[in-house]
Structures are given as structure tokens and as C-alpha cells.
C-alpha angles and dihedrals in degrees: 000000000000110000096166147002121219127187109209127172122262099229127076102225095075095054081053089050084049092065095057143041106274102238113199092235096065092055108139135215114248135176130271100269125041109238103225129195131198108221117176118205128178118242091265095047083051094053086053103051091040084060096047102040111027108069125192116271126261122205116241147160126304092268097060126088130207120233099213100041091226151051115273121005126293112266097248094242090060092049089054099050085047103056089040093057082050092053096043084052091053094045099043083052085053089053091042098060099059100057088076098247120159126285087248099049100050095047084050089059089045093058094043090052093049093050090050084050110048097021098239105140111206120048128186120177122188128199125203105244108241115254090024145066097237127120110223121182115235104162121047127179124178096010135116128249086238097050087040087064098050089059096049094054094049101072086191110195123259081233092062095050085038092063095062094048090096117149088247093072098045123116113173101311096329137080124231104184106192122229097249081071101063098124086070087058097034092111089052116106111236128185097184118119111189123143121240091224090073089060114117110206099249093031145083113309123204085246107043109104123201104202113191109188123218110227117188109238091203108038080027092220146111115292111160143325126249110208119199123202141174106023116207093234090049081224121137098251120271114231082248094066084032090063096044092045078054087053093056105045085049079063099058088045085062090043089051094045092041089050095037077048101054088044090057092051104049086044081057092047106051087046083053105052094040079053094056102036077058093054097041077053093051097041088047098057075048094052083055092062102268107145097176095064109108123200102241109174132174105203110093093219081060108038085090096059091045086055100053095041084057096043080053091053094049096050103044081056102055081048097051084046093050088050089056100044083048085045098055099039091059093048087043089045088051096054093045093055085047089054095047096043089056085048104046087049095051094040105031082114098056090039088049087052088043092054092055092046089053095048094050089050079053098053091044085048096051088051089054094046081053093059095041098053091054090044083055096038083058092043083054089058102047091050097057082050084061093041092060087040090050093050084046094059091044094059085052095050091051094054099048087050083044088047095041087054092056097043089051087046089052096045088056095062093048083053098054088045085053088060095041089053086054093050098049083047098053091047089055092047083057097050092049091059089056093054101044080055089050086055097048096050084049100062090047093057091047085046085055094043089048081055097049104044086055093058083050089060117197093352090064104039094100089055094051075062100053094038084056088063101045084057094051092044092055088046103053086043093054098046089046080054089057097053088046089049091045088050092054093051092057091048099041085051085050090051090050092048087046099042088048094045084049103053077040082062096047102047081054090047081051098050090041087057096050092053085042089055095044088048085051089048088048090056100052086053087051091047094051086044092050088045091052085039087054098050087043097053080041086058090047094057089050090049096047089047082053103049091041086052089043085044084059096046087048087051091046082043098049093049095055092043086058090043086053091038085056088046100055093040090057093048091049081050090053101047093040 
């Protein structure tokens, strides 16, 4: 038999936290939805597990919070009434939201229940407007219709509920703010009016504040905040009421998303049905027989059948056009055979003459085509016969380029053996300087010793003698210098004639090369030419080969047009 239903928390961490006073600086960090777990005891297994796992409570400082709420322990009866109202609550919202009921009203019936269910009496939740960043409240309990009116005309900032969300104020997914921090909440409106006189030390404090955010499970993200005040037991809450204040506001997340869904939807559902009323209204000027008309809708779920209705247009009017222009050209092409069959019948006597006159033009046509093949076949010839000339006069070519780069070589080195001579010339004109110098020096010498014997006397006479030679000497070696000198001139005007006739040479060896190579280069052009010329002319014979063999087909074909043209006169004739 079920006696009672408990709701307990998956993970372990929170039956260790149960063993021991929840100190604020403890406080862990959780996820964004609370796992749950329906476990059902009997009496006796509760008892047990009370005993084990509920101790009794200690006193502490302000900061601390006590895990049972009270005294002593529940009696387990009372527990048990009390999870299984929880239970009835959850389970009634569940029931709630899907009868299709407001925003407002259901969130109404959430507060009421949590209230019922964790005995804080009054009860506000705020949803962020959506497109701003403003808190509005939508849900009250336990609050009068004049204080009601004072929260909804203050819109307070997220920003300003998101600063007190620190981790030192955390306890499971929820934030309980005491009441020594209240500068942190001075700019919070409050409409409670509760004397402090009534505050216990260890309890709930005017001032204290309990936050439990609404995160969205489907958008997973912040949609509101519900703030519990003035608890009956005037106890700070035990993780136990906190939880199940948790399992309600994710109620009301669920509530929010399954409202904010069904808005959507139904959003969704009126575009869409203006969208297709537009497209029934498109599809039945169609169905008239407008074929101009083009689907053109704006809703995205339907921009693919547009596409393929008008596809399908398209389409079936290329089709209808194709069927007229069919249309017209048999009737045209009937016509047209009426026409030519009035007018072979009256005509087959001049077609049959036609026939012959163009018969004869072919005959005459493949003759020429005859003669033509064997002018080309001789052109072919002729033009190998300039092919090999033309090869002829390249080799040339080749060699007199080959010839003119060895004469302007050579003329080069005559060139450089033209310098050289003026260089050797201009050295011995240098040396001959210095011997006509040496000679004149000489002579002076032989002049002094001349002197210089005289003033000897007798004793020097014989050296008068020798220093007459050595003058004379001087003088026949200097004049022999001169006509050296004078030689080397005329040499040295005649190497300079010769060197510039010969760089004259070579300028003209170089032009010459430069008209031999461009005659060369010509050649090569006339030889490709010729080449081209040659498969041309080759082309030409094939051609001709070809057109003499089609002129013999047409005259085949001919003869056989005017055989069926005889035919078909004789069978209108016939049938005439």
C-alpha cells in the first residue's frame, strides 16, 4: 500500500547537505532545472529515514539556515500530508496549463499553489518584457490591490535583479539575500510593512529577500524572477520548501514557454492562412485560364509550392504554345503540299525539261571539274618545283651569311694588326727622339772636348782629332735619325689609311651580313609560304576529286528526280 509520496533530489550531494546547517558560505553551484524523482515509502520506511536523515536542529548565527524549518521533527503523518499536497498542486498546474487558460491566470494559480505549499505568504513574479530589459509583475499572492498597484507602476531593470545573483547567496537554483545586506537591495521597491520588532534572531527578517529565477527549458534562457516573502513560520526556509518553491517556478517556466508557444503558433497560424487564402486566390484566377498570373507568396513553408505551381505554369504554356505553332505549321505545310501538287501537275512538262537543262549544266560542271583537277594537279607540281628552289636558294643563303661572318672576322683582325702597326710606329718614333737627343748631346760633348783640347795645346791636339770624329759622328747619326723618323711617318700615315679602309670594310662586311641574313629570313617566310601554298593547292585537288565525284551523284540524283517526276505526273494523270 502507498502511504506517502516524497520528492527528493537525484543527486547525492543534497542528502549530505541534509546532515548538516546549511552555512551560506557552502552554498554550490547547480544547473539550470532541478531532476526530480518520485519515490514512494511506507509509513514505517518514512519514520526511518526521518530519524536517519533529519537531525535536530542547532542554533546559529544569522547566516546560518536550518534544514527542517522547525523545532523538533515533523510528525510523519504530517510530512506525508504535506508532500502529497505538494504532489496533488504539481500535478493540478500540470492539468491547468493545458486547458488553454491566459498567461496571467495561470501564473495566478501557480503562485497561489506555491504559497499553499511552502507557507510564504505573499508571493510576486516578474517577467522580462520581451524586446527590453525591464522586470514587470504579472502573478501576486498575499498582497493587497493597493500595494499591487504600487509594483506594477515601478518597471525595475534585469540589471538591477542580476546584481544580487552572487554565488554567496546561492542555495540550489534559488537566492536568499539576508537582511544585513540591504544596501545591496536599497533601490528595490518593497510593500511590505512588517515591523522589526516582530524579528526573532535566527529567523526571517523584514528585510531578508528569497529570488528564484525563471529559466526557459526550451529557449534556455532568463525569463522572469519569482520573489517570496513573509514566511508563516517566520523561519528562514529550509532547502527542503526552497526546492519545492524551485518546482513550482519551473512550473511557471513551462507555463511562460507553453503560453509564449502557443502565441507563436497561432502567430504562425493566422500568416499562414492569409498566405494561403493569397495563394487559393492566385491558383483560382489559374484555374480560369490566366496563365500570366504568377504565385508570389510571402510565407517562407509555402514559397516551394508556389515555385513549382509556377514551374507548372510555365511549363503547361510553353506546352499550349508549342501545340499552336504545331497547329499552324500543319495547317501551313498542307496547304503548302496542296499547293505543290497543283502545281506539279500543272508543271510536270516544264520540271521534266528543267531536269534535262540541269543535267546538262552538271555534265558540263563535272568536265570542268576534270579539267580543273588536272590544272591543280599541275599547280601541285609547280609548286613542289618551287619548294626544292626555294630550299636551293636557302642553303645559299646560309653559306654566304656563313662566308660574310668569316670576311668581317677577318677584317677585324686586320684591323687590330693595323693598330698594332701604329703603335710599334709611334714607340720607334719615340726612341728616335731619344736618339736624335743622344746626338745632339753628343756633339756638344765632342764641341767641349774640341775646347778644351785647344786650351791643352800640343798635348791635346790628338784629342781635337778624336773629338772631330765624335761630331761628325753625332752629326751623320742624327741625320740618319731624321730619315728614320721621316720613314715612320709615311708608314705610320699609310697604317692609318689602311686601318681606316679596313674598319670601313668591315662596317660594309657587317652591313652585307645583315641584308644577307634578312634575305635568308625572307627565304624561310617564302619557304613556309610555298609549303602552306603546296597543302593548299593539295586541298584543292582533293576538293576538286570530291566535287567531280558529288557532281556525279547530283547527276545520278537528278536523273532519278526527273524518272519519279515522270512517275508522279503519270499517276495524277491517272487519277485525274
Amino acid at each position: 500500500m502507498v502511504s506517502s509520496v516524497e520528492l527528493v533530489n537525484l543527486t547525492s550531494s543534497i542528502y549530505y547537505q541534509r546532515k548538516q546547517p546549511l552555512i551560506m558560505s557552502e552554498r554550490r553551484q547547480q544547473s539550470w532545472y532541478v531532476p526530480l524523482r518520485v519515490r514512494f515509502r511506507s509509513p514505517a520506511e518514512q519514520a526511518q529515514w526521518e530519524r536517519e536523515h533529519i537531525p535536530q536542529p542547532t542554533l546559529g548565527d544569522s547566516h546560518s539556515l536550518s534544514l527542517t524549518g522547525a523545532d523538533v521533527p515533523l510528525d510523519v503523518d504530517i510530512a506525508a500530508q504535506r508532500r502529497t499536497r505538494q504532489i496533488k498542486e504539481l500535478l493540478r498546474l500540470s492539468n491547468i496549463m493545458r486547458t488553454g487558460l491566459g498567461l496571467s491566470e495561470v501564473l495566478q494559480q501557480i503562485v497561489a499553489s506555491t504559497s499553499a505549499c511552502t507557507g510564504f505568504r505573499i508571493l510576486v513574479v516578474h517577467l522580462i518584457e520581451e524586446g527590453s530589459d525591464l522586470l514587470s509583475p504579472y502573478a501576486f499572492a498575499g498582497m493587497s490591490e493597493e500595494n499591487i498597484n504600487v509594483l506594477r507602476a515601478v518597471r525595475r531593470p534585469v540589471e538591477q535583479v542580476l546584481r544580487l545573483m552572487r554565488p554567496e547567496f546561492r542555495i540550489s537554483q534559488s537566492y536568499f539575500i539576508s537582511h544585513e545586506y540591504v544596501e545591496d537591495i536599497s533601490d528595490i521597491v518593497s510593500v511590505i510593512n512588517k515591523s522589526v520588532d516582530d524579528y526573532q534572531p535566527g529567523g526571517w527578517h523584514p528585510d531578508d529577500a528569497l529570488i528564484v529565477p525563471l529559466f526557459s527549458p526550451r529557449q534556455k534562457k532568463l525569463l522572469g524572477f519569482l520573489s517570496l516573502d513573509d514566511p508563516e513560520d517566520s523561519k528562514i526556509p529550509t532547502l527542503e520548501s526552497i526546492e519545492v518553491a524551485e518546482l513550482f517556478a519551473n512550473q511557471a517556466a513551462i507555463a511562460i514557454d507553453n503560453v509564449r508557444i502557443f502565441q507563436e503558433n497561432e502567430a504562425e497560424s493566422q500568416v499562414l492562412d492569409k498566405a494561403i487564402a493569397a495563394l487559393l486566390n492566385d491558383v483560382e484566377q489559374i484555374q480560369r485560364g490566366d496563365l500570366r498570373v504568377r504565385i508570389h507568396s510571402s510565407h517562407e513553408k509555402l514559397q516551394p509550392l508556389g515555385e513549382a505551381i509556377n514551374q507548372m505554369v510555365e511549363e503547361f504554356s510553353g506546352i499550349l504554345g508549342n501545340v499552336q505553332m504545331v497547329t499552324h505549321a500543319v495547317d501551313k505545310h498542307a496547304r503548302d503540299v496542296q499547293r505543290s501538287s497543283d502545281l506539279l501537275v500543272r508543271d510536270a512538262s516544264q520540271q521534266d525539261l528543267q531536269v534535262q537543262h540541269i543535267s546538262h549544266a552538271i555534265d558540263e560542271i563535272a568536265e570542268t571539274m576534270t579539267r580543273l583537277s588536272s590544272s591543280a594537279s599541275e599547280l601541285s607540281r609547280v609548286v613542289l618545283e618551287a619548294v626544292d628552289v626555294t630550299l636551293d636558294g636557302q642553303s645559299a643563303v646560309d653559306r654566304a651569311v656563313e662566308g660574310m661572318s668569316q670576311v668581317r672576322e677577318a677584317s677585324a683582325l686586320s684591323a687590330r694588326i693595323m693598330k698594332r702597326l701604329g703603335e710599334s710606329g709611334q714607340e720607334i718614333n719615340e726612341t728616335i727622339l731619344a736618339i736624335t737627343d743622344l746626338t745632339t748631346r753628343m756633339n756638344l760633348v765632342a764641341l767641349n772636348a774640341a775646347i778644351e783640347a785647344t786650351r791643352a795645346g800640343e798635348q791635346g791636339h790628338g784629342f781635337v782629332v778624336i773629338a772631330q770624329e765624335i761630331r761628325t759622328l753625332a752629326v751623320n747619326s742624327a741625320e740618319a735619325a731624321k730619315k728614320v723618323a721621316s720613314h715612320i711617318r709615311a708608314i705610320q700615315r699609310e697604317t692609318t689609311a689602311i686601318s681606316h679602309s679596313v674598319e670601313q670594310n668591315t662596317l660594309e662586311a657587317v652591313k652585307q651580313t645583315e641584308l644577307v641574313t634578312q634575305t635568308g629570313v625572307a627565304f624561310d617566310a617564302i619557304s613556309v609560304v610555298t609549303e602552306q601554298m603546296a597543302g593548299l593547292v593539295q586541298g584543292i585537288c582533293a576538293a576538286t576529286d570530291n566535287q567531280e565525284q558529288g557532281s556525279q551523284q547530283v547527276v545520278g540524283a537528278v536523273e532519278q528526280i526527273a524518272r519519279m517526276t515522270s512517275e508522279i505526273t503519270l499517276n495524277e494523270v491517272r487519277s485525274s
